[in-house]
MIDOSE-1310 file (N, C-alpha, C; in nm, 2 decimals, decimal comma, always signed):
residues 206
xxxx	+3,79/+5,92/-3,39/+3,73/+5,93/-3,53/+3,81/+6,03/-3,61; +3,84/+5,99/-3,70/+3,89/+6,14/-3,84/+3,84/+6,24/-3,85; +3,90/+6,35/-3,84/+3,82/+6,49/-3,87/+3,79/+6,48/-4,00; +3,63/+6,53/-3,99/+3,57/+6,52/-4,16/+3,64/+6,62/-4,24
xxxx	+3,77/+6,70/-4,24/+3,84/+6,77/-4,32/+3,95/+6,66/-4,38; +4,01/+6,58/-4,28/+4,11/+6,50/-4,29/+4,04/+6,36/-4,38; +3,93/+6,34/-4,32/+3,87/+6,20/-4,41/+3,85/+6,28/-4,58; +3,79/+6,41/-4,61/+3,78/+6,44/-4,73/+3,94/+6,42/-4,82
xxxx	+4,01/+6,47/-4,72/+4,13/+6,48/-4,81/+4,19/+6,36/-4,85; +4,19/+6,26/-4,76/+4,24/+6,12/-4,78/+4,15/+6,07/-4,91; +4,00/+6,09/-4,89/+3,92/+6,04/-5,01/+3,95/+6,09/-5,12; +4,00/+6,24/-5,12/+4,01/+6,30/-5,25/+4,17/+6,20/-5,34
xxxx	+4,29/+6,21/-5,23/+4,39/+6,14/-5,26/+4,35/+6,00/-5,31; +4,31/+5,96/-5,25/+4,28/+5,76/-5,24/+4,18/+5,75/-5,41; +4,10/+5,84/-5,45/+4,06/+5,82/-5,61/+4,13/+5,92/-5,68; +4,21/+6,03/-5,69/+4,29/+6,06/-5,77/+4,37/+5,93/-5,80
xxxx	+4,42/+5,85/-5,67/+4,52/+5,74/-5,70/+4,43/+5,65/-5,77; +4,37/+5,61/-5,71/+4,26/+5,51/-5,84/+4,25/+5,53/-5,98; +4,20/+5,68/-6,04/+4,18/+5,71/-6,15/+4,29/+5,73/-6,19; +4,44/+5,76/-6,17/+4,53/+5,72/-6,22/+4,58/+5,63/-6,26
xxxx	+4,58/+5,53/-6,13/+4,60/+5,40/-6,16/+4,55/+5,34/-6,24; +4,41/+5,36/-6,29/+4,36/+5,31/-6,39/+4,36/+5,32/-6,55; +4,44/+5,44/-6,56/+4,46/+5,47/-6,70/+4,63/+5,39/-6,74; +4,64/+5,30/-6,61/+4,74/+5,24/-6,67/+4,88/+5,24/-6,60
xxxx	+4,91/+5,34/-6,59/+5,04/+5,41/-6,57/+5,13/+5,30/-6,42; +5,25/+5,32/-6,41/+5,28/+5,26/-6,28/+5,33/+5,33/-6,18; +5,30/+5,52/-6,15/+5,29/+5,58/-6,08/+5,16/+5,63/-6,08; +5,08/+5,70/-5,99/+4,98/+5,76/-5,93/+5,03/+5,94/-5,98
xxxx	+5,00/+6,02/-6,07/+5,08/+6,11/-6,06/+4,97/+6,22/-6,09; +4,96/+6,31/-5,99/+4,89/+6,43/-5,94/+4,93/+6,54/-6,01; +4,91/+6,67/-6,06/+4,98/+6,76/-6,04/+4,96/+6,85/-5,92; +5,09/+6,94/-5,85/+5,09/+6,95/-5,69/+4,95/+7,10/-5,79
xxxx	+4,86/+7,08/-5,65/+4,80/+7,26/-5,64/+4,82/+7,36/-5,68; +4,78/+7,46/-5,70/+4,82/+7,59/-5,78/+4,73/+7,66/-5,68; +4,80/+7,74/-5,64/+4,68/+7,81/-5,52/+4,66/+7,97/-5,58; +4,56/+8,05/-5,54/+4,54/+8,19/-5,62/+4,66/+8,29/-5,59
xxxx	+4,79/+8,27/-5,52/+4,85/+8,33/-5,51/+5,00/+8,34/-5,53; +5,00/+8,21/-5,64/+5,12/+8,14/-5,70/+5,15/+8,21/-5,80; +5,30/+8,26/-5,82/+5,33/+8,31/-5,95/+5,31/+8,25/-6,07; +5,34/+8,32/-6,19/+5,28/+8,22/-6,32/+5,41/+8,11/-6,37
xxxx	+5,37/+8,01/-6,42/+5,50/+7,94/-6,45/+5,57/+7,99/-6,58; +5,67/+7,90/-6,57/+5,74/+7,97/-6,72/+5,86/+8,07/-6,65; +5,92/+8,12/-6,78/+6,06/+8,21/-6,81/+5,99/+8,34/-6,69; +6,04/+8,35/-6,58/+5,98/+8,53/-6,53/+6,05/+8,62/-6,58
xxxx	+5,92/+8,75/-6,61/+5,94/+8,85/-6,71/+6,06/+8,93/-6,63; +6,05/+8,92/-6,45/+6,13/+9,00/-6,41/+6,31/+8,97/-6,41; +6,41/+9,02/-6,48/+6,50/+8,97/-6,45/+6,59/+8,93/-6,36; +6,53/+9,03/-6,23/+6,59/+8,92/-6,12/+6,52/+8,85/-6,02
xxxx	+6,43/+8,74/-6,13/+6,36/+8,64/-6,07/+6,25/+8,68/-5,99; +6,15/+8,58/-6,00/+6,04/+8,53/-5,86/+6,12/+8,55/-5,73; +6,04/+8,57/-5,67/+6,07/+8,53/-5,51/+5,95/+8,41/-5,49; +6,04/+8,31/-5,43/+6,00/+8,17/-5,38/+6,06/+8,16/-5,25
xxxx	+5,97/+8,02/-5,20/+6,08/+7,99/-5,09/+6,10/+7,85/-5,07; +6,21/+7,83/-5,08/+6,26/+7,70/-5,12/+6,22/+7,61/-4,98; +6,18/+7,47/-5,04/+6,12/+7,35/-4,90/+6,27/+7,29/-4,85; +6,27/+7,27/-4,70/+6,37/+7,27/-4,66/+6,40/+7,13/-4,58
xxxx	+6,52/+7,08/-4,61/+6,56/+6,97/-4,56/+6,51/+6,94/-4,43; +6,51/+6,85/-4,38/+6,48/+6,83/-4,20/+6,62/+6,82/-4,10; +6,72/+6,75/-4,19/+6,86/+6,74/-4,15/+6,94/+6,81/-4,26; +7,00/+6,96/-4,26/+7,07/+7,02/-4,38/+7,16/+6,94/-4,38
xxxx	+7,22/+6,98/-4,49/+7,37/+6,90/-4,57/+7,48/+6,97/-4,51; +7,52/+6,89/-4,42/+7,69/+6,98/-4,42/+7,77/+7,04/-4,49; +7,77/+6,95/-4,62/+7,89/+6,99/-4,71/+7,79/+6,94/-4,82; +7,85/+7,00/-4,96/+7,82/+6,96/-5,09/+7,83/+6,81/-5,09
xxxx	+7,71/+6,75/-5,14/+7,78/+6,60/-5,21/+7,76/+6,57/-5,38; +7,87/+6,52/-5,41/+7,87/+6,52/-5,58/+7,86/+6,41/-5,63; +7,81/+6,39/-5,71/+7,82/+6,22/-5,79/+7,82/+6,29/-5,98; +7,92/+6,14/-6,05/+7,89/+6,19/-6,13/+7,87/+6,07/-6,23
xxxx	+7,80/+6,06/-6,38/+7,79/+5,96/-6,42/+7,76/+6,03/-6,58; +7,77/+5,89/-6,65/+7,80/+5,89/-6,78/+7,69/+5,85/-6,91; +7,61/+5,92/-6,96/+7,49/+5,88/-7,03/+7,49/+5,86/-7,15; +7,46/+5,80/-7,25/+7,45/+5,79/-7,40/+7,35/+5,81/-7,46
xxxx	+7,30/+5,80/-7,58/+7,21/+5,82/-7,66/+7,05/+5,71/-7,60; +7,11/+5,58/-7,58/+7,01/+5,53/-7,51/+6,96/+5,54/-7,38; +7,04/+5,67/-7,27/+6,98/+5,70/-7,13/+6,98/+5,67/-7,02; +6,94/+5,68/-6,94/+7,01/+5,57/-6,83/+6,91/+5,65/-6,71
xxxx	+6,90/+5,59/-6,55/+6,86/+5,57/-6,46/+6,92/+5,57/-6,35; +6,96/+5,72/-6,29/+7,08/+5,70/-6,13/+7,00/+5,73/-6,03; +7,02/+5,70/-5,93/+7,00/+5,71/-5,80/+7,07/+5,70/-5,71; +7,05/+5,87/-5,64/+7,13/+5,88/-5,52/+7,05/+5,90/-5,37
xxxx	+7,00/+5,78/-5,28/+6,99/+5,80/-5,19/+6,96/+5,85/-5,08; +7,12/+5,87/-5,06/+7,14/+6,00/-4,97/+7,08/+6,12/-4,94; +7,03/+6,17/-5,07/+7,01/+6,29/-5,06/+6,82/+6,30/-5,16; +6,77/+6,16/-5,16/+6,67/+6,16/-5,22/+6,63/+6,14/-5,36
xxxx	+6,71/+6,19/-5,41/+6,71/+6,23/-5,57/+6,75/+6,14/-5,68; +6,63/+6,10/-5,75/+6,67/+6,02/-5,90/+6,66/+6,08/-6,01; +6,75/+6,08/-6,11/+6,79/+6,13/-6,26/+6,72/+6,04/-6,33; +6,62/+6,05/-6,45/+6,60/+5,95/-6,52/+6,63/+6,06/-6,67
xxxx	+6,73/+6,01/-6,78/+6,74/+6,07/-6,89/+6,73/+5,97/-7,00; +6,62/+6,01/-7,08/+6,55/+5,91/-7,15/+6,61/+5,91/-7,30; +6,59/+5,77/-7,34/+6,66/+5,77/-7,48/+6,65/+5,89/-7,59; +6,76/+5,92/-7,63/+6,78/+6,07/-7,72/+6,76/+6,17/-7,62
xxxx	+6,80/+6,19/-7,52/+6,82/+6,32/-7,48/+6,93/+6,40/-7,50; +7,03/+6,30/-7,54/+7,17/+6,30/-7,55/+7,25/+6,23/-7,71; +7,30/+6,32/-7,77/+7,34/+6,23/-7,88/+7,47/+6,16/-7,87; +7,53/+6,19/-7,78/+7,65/+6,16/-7,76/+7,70/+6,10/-7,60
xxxx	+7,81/+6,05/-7,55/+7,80/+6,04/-7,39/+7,85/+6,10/-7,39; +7,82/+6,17/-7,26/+7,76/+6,30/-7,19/+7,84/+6,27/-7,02; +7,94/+6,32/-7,00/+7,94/+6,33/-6,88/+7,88/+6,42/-6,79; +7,79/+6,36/-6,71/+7,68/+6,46/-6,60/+7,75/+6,49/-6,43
xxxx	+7,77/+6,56/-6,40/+7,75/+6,60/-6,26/+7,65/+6,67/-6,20; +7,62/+6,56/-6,08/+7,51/+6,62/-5,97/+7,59/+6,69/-5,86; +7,51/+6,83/-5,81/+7,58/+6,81/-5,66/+7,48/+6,88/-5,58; +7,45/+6,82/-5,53/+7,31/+6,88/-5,40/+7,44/+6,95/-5,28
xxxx	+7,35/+7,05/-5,30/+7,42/+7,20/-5,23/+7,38/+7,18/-5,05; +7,47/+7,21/-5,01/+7,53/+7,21/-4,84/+7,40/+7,31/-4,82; +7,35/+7,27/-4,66/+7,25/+7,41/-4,62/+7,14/+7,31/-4,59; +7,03/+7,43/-4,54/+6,89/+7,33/-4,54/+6,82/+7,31/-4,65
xxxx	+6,78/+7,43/-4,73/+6,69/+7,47/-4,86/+6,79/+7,30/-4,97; +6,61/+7,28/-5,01/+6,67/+7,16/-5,09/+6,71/+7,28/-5,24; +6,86/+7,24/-5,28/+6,86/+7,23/-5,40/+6,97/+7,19/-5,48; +6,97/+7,17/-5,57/+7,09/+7,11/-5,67/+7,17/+7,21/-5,78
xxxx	+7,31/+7,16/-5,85/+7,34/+7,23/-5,92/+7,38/+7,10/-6,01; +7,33/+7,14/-6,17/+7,41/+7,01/-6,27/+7,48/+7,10/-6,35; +7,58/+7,00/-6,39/+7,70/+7,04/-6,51/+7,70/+6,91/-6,63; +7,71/+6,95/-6,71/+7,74/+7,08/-6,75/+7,66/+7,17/-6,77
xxxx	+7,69/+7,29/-6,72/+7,65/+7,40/-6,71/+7,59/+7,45/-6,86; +7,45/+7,48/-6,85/+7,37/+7,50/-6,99/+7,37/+7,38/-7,08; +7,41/+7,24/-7,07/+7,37/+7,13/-7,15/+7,20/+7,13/-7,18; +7,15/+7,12/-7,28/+7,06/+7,13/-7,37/+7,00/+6,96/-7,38
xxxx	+6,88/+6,93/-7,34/+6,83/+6,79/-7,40/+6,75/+6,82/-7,53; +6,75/+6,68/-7,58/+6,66/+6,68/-7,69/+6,51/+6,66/-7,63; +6,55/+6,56/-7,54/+6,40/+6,50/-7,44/+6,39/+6,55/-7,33; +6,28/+6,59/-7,25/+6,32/+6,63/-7,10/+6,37/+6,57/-6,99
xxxx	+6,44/+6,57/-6,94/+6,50/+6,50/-6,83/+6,43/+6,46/-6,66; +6,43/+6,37/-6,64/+6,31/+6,37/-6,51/+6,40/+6,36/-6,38; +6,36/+6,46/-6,28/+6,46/+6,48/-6,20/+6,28/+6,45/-6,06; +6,35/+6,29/-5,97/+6,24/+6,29/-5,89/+6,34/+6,29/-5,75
xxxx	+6,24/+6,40/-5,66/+6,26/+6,38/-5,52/+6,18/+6,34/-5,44; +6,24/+6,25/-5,36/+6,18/+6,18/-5,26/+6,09/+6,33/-5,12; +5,99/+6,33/-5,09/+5,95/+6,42/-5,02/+5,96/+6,36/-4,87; +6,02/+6,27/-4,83/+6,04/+6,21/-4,66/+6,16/+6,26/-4,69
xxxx	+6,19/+6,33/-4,55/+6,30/+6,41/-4,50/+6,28/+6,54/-4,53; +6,15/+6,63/-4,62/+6,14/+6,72/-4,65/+6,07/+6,80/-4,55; +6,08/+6,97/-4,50/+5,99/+7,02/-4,43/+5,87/+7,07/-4,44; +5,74/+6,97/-4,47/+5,63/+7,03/-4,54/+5,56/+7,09/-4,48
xxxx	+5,46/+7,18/-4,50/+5,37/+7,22/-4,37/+5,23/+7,21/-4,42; +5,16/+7,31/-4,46/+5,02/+7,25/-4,49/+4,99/+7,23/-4,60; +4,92/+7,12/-4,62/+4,92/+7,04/-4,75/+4,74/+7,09/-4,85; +4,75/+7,10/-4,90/+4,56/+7,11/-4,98/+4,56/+6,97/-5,05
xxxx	+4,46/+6,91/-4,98/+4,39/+6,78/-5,03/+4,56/+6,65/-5,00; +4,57/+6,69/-4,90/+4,68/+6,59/-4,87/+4,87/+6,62/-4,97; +4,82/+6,71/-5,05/+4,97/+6,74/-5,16/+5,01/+6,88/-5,10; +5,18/+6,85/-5,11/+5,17/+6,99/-5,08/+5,16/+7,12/-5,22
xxxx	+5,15/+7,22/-5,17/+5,13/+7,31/-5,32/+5,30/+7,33/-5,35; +5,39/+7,28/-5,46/+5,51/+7,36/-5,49/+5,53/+7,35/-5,58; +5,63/+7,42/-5,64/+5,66/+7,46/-5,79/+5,79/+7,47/-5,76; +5,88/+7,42/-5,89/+6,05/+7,40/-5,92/+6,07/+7,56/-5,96
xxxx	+6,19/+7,57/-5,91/+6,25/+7,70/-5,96/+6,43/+7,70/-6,02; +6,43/+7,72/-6,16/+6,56/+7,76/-6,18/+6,67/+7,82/-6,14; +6,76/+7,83/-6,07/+6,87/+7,96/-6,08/+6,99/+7,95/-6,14; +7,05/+8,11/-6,18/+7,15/+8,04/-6,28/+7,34/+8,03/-6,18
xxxx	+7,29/+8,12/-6,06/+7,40/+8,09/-6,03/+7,45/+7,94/-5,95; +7,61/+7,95/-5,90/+7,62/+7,81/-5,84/+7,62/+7,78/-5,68; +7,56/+7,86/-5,67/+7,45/+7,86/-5,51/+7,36/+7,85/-5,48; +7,26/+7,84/-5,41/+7,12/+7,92/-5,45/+7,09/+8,04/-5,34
xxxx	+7,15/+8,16/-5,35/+7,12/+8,27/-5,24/+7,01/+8,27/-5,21; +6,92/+8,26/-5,09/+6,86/+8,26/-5,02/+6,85/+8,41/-4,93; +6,75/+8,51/-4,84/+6,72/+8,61/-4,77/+6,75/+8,55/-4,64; +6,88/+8,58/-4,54/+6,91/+8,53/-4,42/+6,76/+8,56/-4,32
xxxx	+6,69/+8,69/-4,37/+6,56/+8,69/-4,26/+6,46/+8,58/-4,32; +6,42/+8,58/-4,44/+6,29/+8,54/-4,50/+6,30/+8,39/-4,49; +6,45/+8,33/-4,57/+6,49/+8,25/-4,66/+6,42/+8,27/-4,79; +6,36/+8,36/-4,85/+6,36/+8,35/-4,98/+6,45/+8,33/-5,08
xxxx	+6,46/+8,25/-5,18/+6,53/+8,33/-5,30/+6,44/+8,35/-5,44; +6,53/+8,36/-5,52/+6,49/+8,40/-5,68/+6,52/+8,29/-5,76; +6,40/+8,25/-5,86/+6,41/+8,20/-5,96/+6,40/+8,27/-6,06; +6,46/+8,23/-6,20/+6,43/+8,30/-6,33/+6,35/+8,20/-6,43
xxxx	+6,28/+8,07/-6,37/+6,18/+8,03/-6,43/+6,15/+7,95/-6,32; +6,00/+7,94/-6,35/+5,91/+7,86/-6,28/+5,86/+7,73/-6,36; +5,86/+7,60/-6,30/+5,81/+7,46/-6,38/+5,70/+7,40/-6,25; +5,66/+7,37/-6,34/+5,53/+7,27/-6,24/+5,60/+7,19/-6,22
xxxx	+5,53/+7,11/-6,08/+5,54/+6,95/-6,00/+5,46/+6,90/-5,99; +5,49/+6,75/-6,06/+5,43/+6,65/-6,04/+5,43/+6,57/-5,90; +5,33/+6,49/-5,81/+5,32/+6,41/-5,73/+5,32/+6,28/-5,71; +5,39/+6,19/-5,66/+5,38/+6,05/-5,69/+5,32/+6,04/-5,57
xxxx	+5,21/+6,03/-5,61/+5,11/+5,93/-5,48/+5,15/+5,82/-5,41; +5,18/+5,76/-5,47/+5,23/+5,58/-5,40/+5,40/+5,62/-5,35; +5,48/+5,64/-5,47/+5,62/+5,66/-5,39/+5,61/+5,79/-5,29; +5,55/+5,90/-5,27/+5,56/+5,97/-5,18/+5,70/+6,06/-5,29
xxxx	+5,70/+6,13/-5,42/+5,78/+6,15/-5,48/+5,75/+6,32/-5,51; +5,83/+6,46/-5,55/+5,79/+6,53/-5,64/+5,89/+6,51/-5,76; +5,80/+6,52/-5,85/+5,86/+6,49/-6,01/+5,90/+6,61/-6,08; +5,97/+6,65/-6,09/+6,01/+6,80/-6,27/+6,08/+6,72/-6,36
xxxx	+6,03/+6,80/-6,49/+6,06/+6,80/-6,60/+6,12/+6,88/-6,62; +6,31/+6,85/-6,68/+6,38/+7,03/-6,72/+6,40/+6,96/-6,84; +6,47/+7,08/-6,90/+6,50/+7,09/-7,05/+6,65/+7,09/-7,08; +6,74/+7,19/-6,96/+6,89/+7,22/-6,97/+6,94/+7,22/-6,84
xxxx	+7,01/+7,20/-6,79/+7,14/+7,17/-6,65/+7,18/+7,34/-6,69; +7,14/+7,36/-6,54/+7,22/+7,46/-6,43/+7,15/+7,42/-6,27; +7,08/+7,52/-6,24/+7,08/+7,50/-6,06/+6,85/+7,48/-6,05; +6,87/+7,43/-5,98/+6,72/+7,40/-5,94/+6,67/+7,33/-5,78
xxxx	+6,57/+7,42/-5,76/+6,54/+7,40/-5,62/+6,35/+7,37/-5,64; +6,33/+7,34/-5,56/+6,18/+7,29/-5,55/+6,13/+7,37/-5,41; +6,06/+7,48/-5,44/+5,98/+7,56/-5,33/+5,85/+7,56/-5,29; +5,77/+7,61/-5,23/+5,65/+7,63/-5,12/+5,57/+7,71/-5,30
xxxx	+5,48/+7,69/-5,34/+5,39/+7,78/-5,39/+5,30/+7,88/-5,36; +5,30/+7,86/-5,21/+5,26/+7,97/-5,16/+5,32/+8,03/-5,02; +5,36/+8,11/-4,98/+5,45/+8,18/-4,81/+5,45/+8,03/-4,73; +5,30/+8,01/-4,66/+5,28/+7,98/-4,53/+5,20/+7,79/-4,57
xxxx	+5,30/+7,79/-4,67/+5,25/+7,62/-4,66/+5,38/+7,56/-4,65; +5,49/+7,62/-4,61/+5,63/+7,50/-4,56/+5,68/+7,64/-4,41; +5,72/+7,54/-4,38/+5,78/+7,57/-4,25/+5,92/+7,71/-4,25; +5,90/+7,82/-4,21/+5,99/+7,93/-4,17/+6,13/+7,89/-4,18
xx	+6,27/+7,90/-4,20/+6,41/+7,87/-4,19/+6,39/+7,90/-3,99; +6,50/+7,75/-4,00/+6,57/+7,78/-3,82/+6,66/+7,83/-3,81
């Protein structure tokens, strides 16, 4: 039989997805938890960033992989596989074509760097990762709690004891219930990683 913690959670998920579902939409989309000990979102006051800790691949990246592609005023829809991650940049984000580069960074910590470097949308840009292959650990109500973090360099340094690093802003995450997805919304291309919202809900660095 189901532990009556585990049946709550599934029930809480299974009508979030319903009452979503029902307003129409053709994802299920949550926002992930905010737990009492989550920094605040937004620009951080401190200049050298939040401490987060970035959720970590299952199989790290050997080496950098890059793709790059070409968008116009009407927007476009890429997906790369490999590494989980779809671009959706929606009509007028761009007045012009726009050559974009992705490159998901070598390591375990998931994260990306786009170029050009400080490009500006008009519209937000929807950047979705797949969460299978991810290292999650304990979840509230079946999601896990995390929050996207900016950085401006072209790495993302990380604490070799903690694995922490620093963000210099914090963005909420969205959930795709049915795809098993987290969703952010950016505004401008540089580096972004998607971390734990709180210490001890993703798994320690190996």
């Amino acid at each position: 039989m189901m532990p009556q913690r585990l049946r709550l959670a599934h029930l809480a998920i299974t009508l979030a997805a319903a009452i979503a579902g029902a307003c129409g939409g053709d994802q299920a989309l949550l926002v992930t938890p905010r737990p009492g000990n989550a920094p605040p979102l937004g620009v951080v006051a401190d200049p050298n960033g939040a401490s987060i800790h970035p959720v970590h691949r299952e199989q790290p990246l050997a080496d950098d992989e890059a793709w790059s592609f070409d968008v116009g005023a009407e927007g476009t829809t890429v997906r790369y596989p490999s590494v989980g991650l779809t671009i959706t940049v929606p009509p007028g984000a761009v007045n012009t074509t726009t050559r974009i580069t992705c490159i998901a960074l070598h390591g375990g910590p998931l994260a990306y760097r786009f170029e050009p470097h400080g490009l500006q949308f008009a519209q937000p840009v929807q950047l979705t990762q797949s969460l299978r292959g991810l290292r999650l650990g304990k979840a509230s109500l079946g999601m896990p709690p995390l929050v996207a973090g900016y950085f401006a360099d072209d790495s993302l340094v990380t604490d070799a004891t903690t694995g922490d690093a620093r963000a210099l802003e914090l963005l909420p995450v969205q959930i795709d219930v049915r795809g098993h997805n987290a969703i952010v919304s950016i505004h401008h291309f540089s580096g972004y990683t998607v971390a734990s919202a709180e210490r001890d809900s993703v798994d320690a660095p190996r």
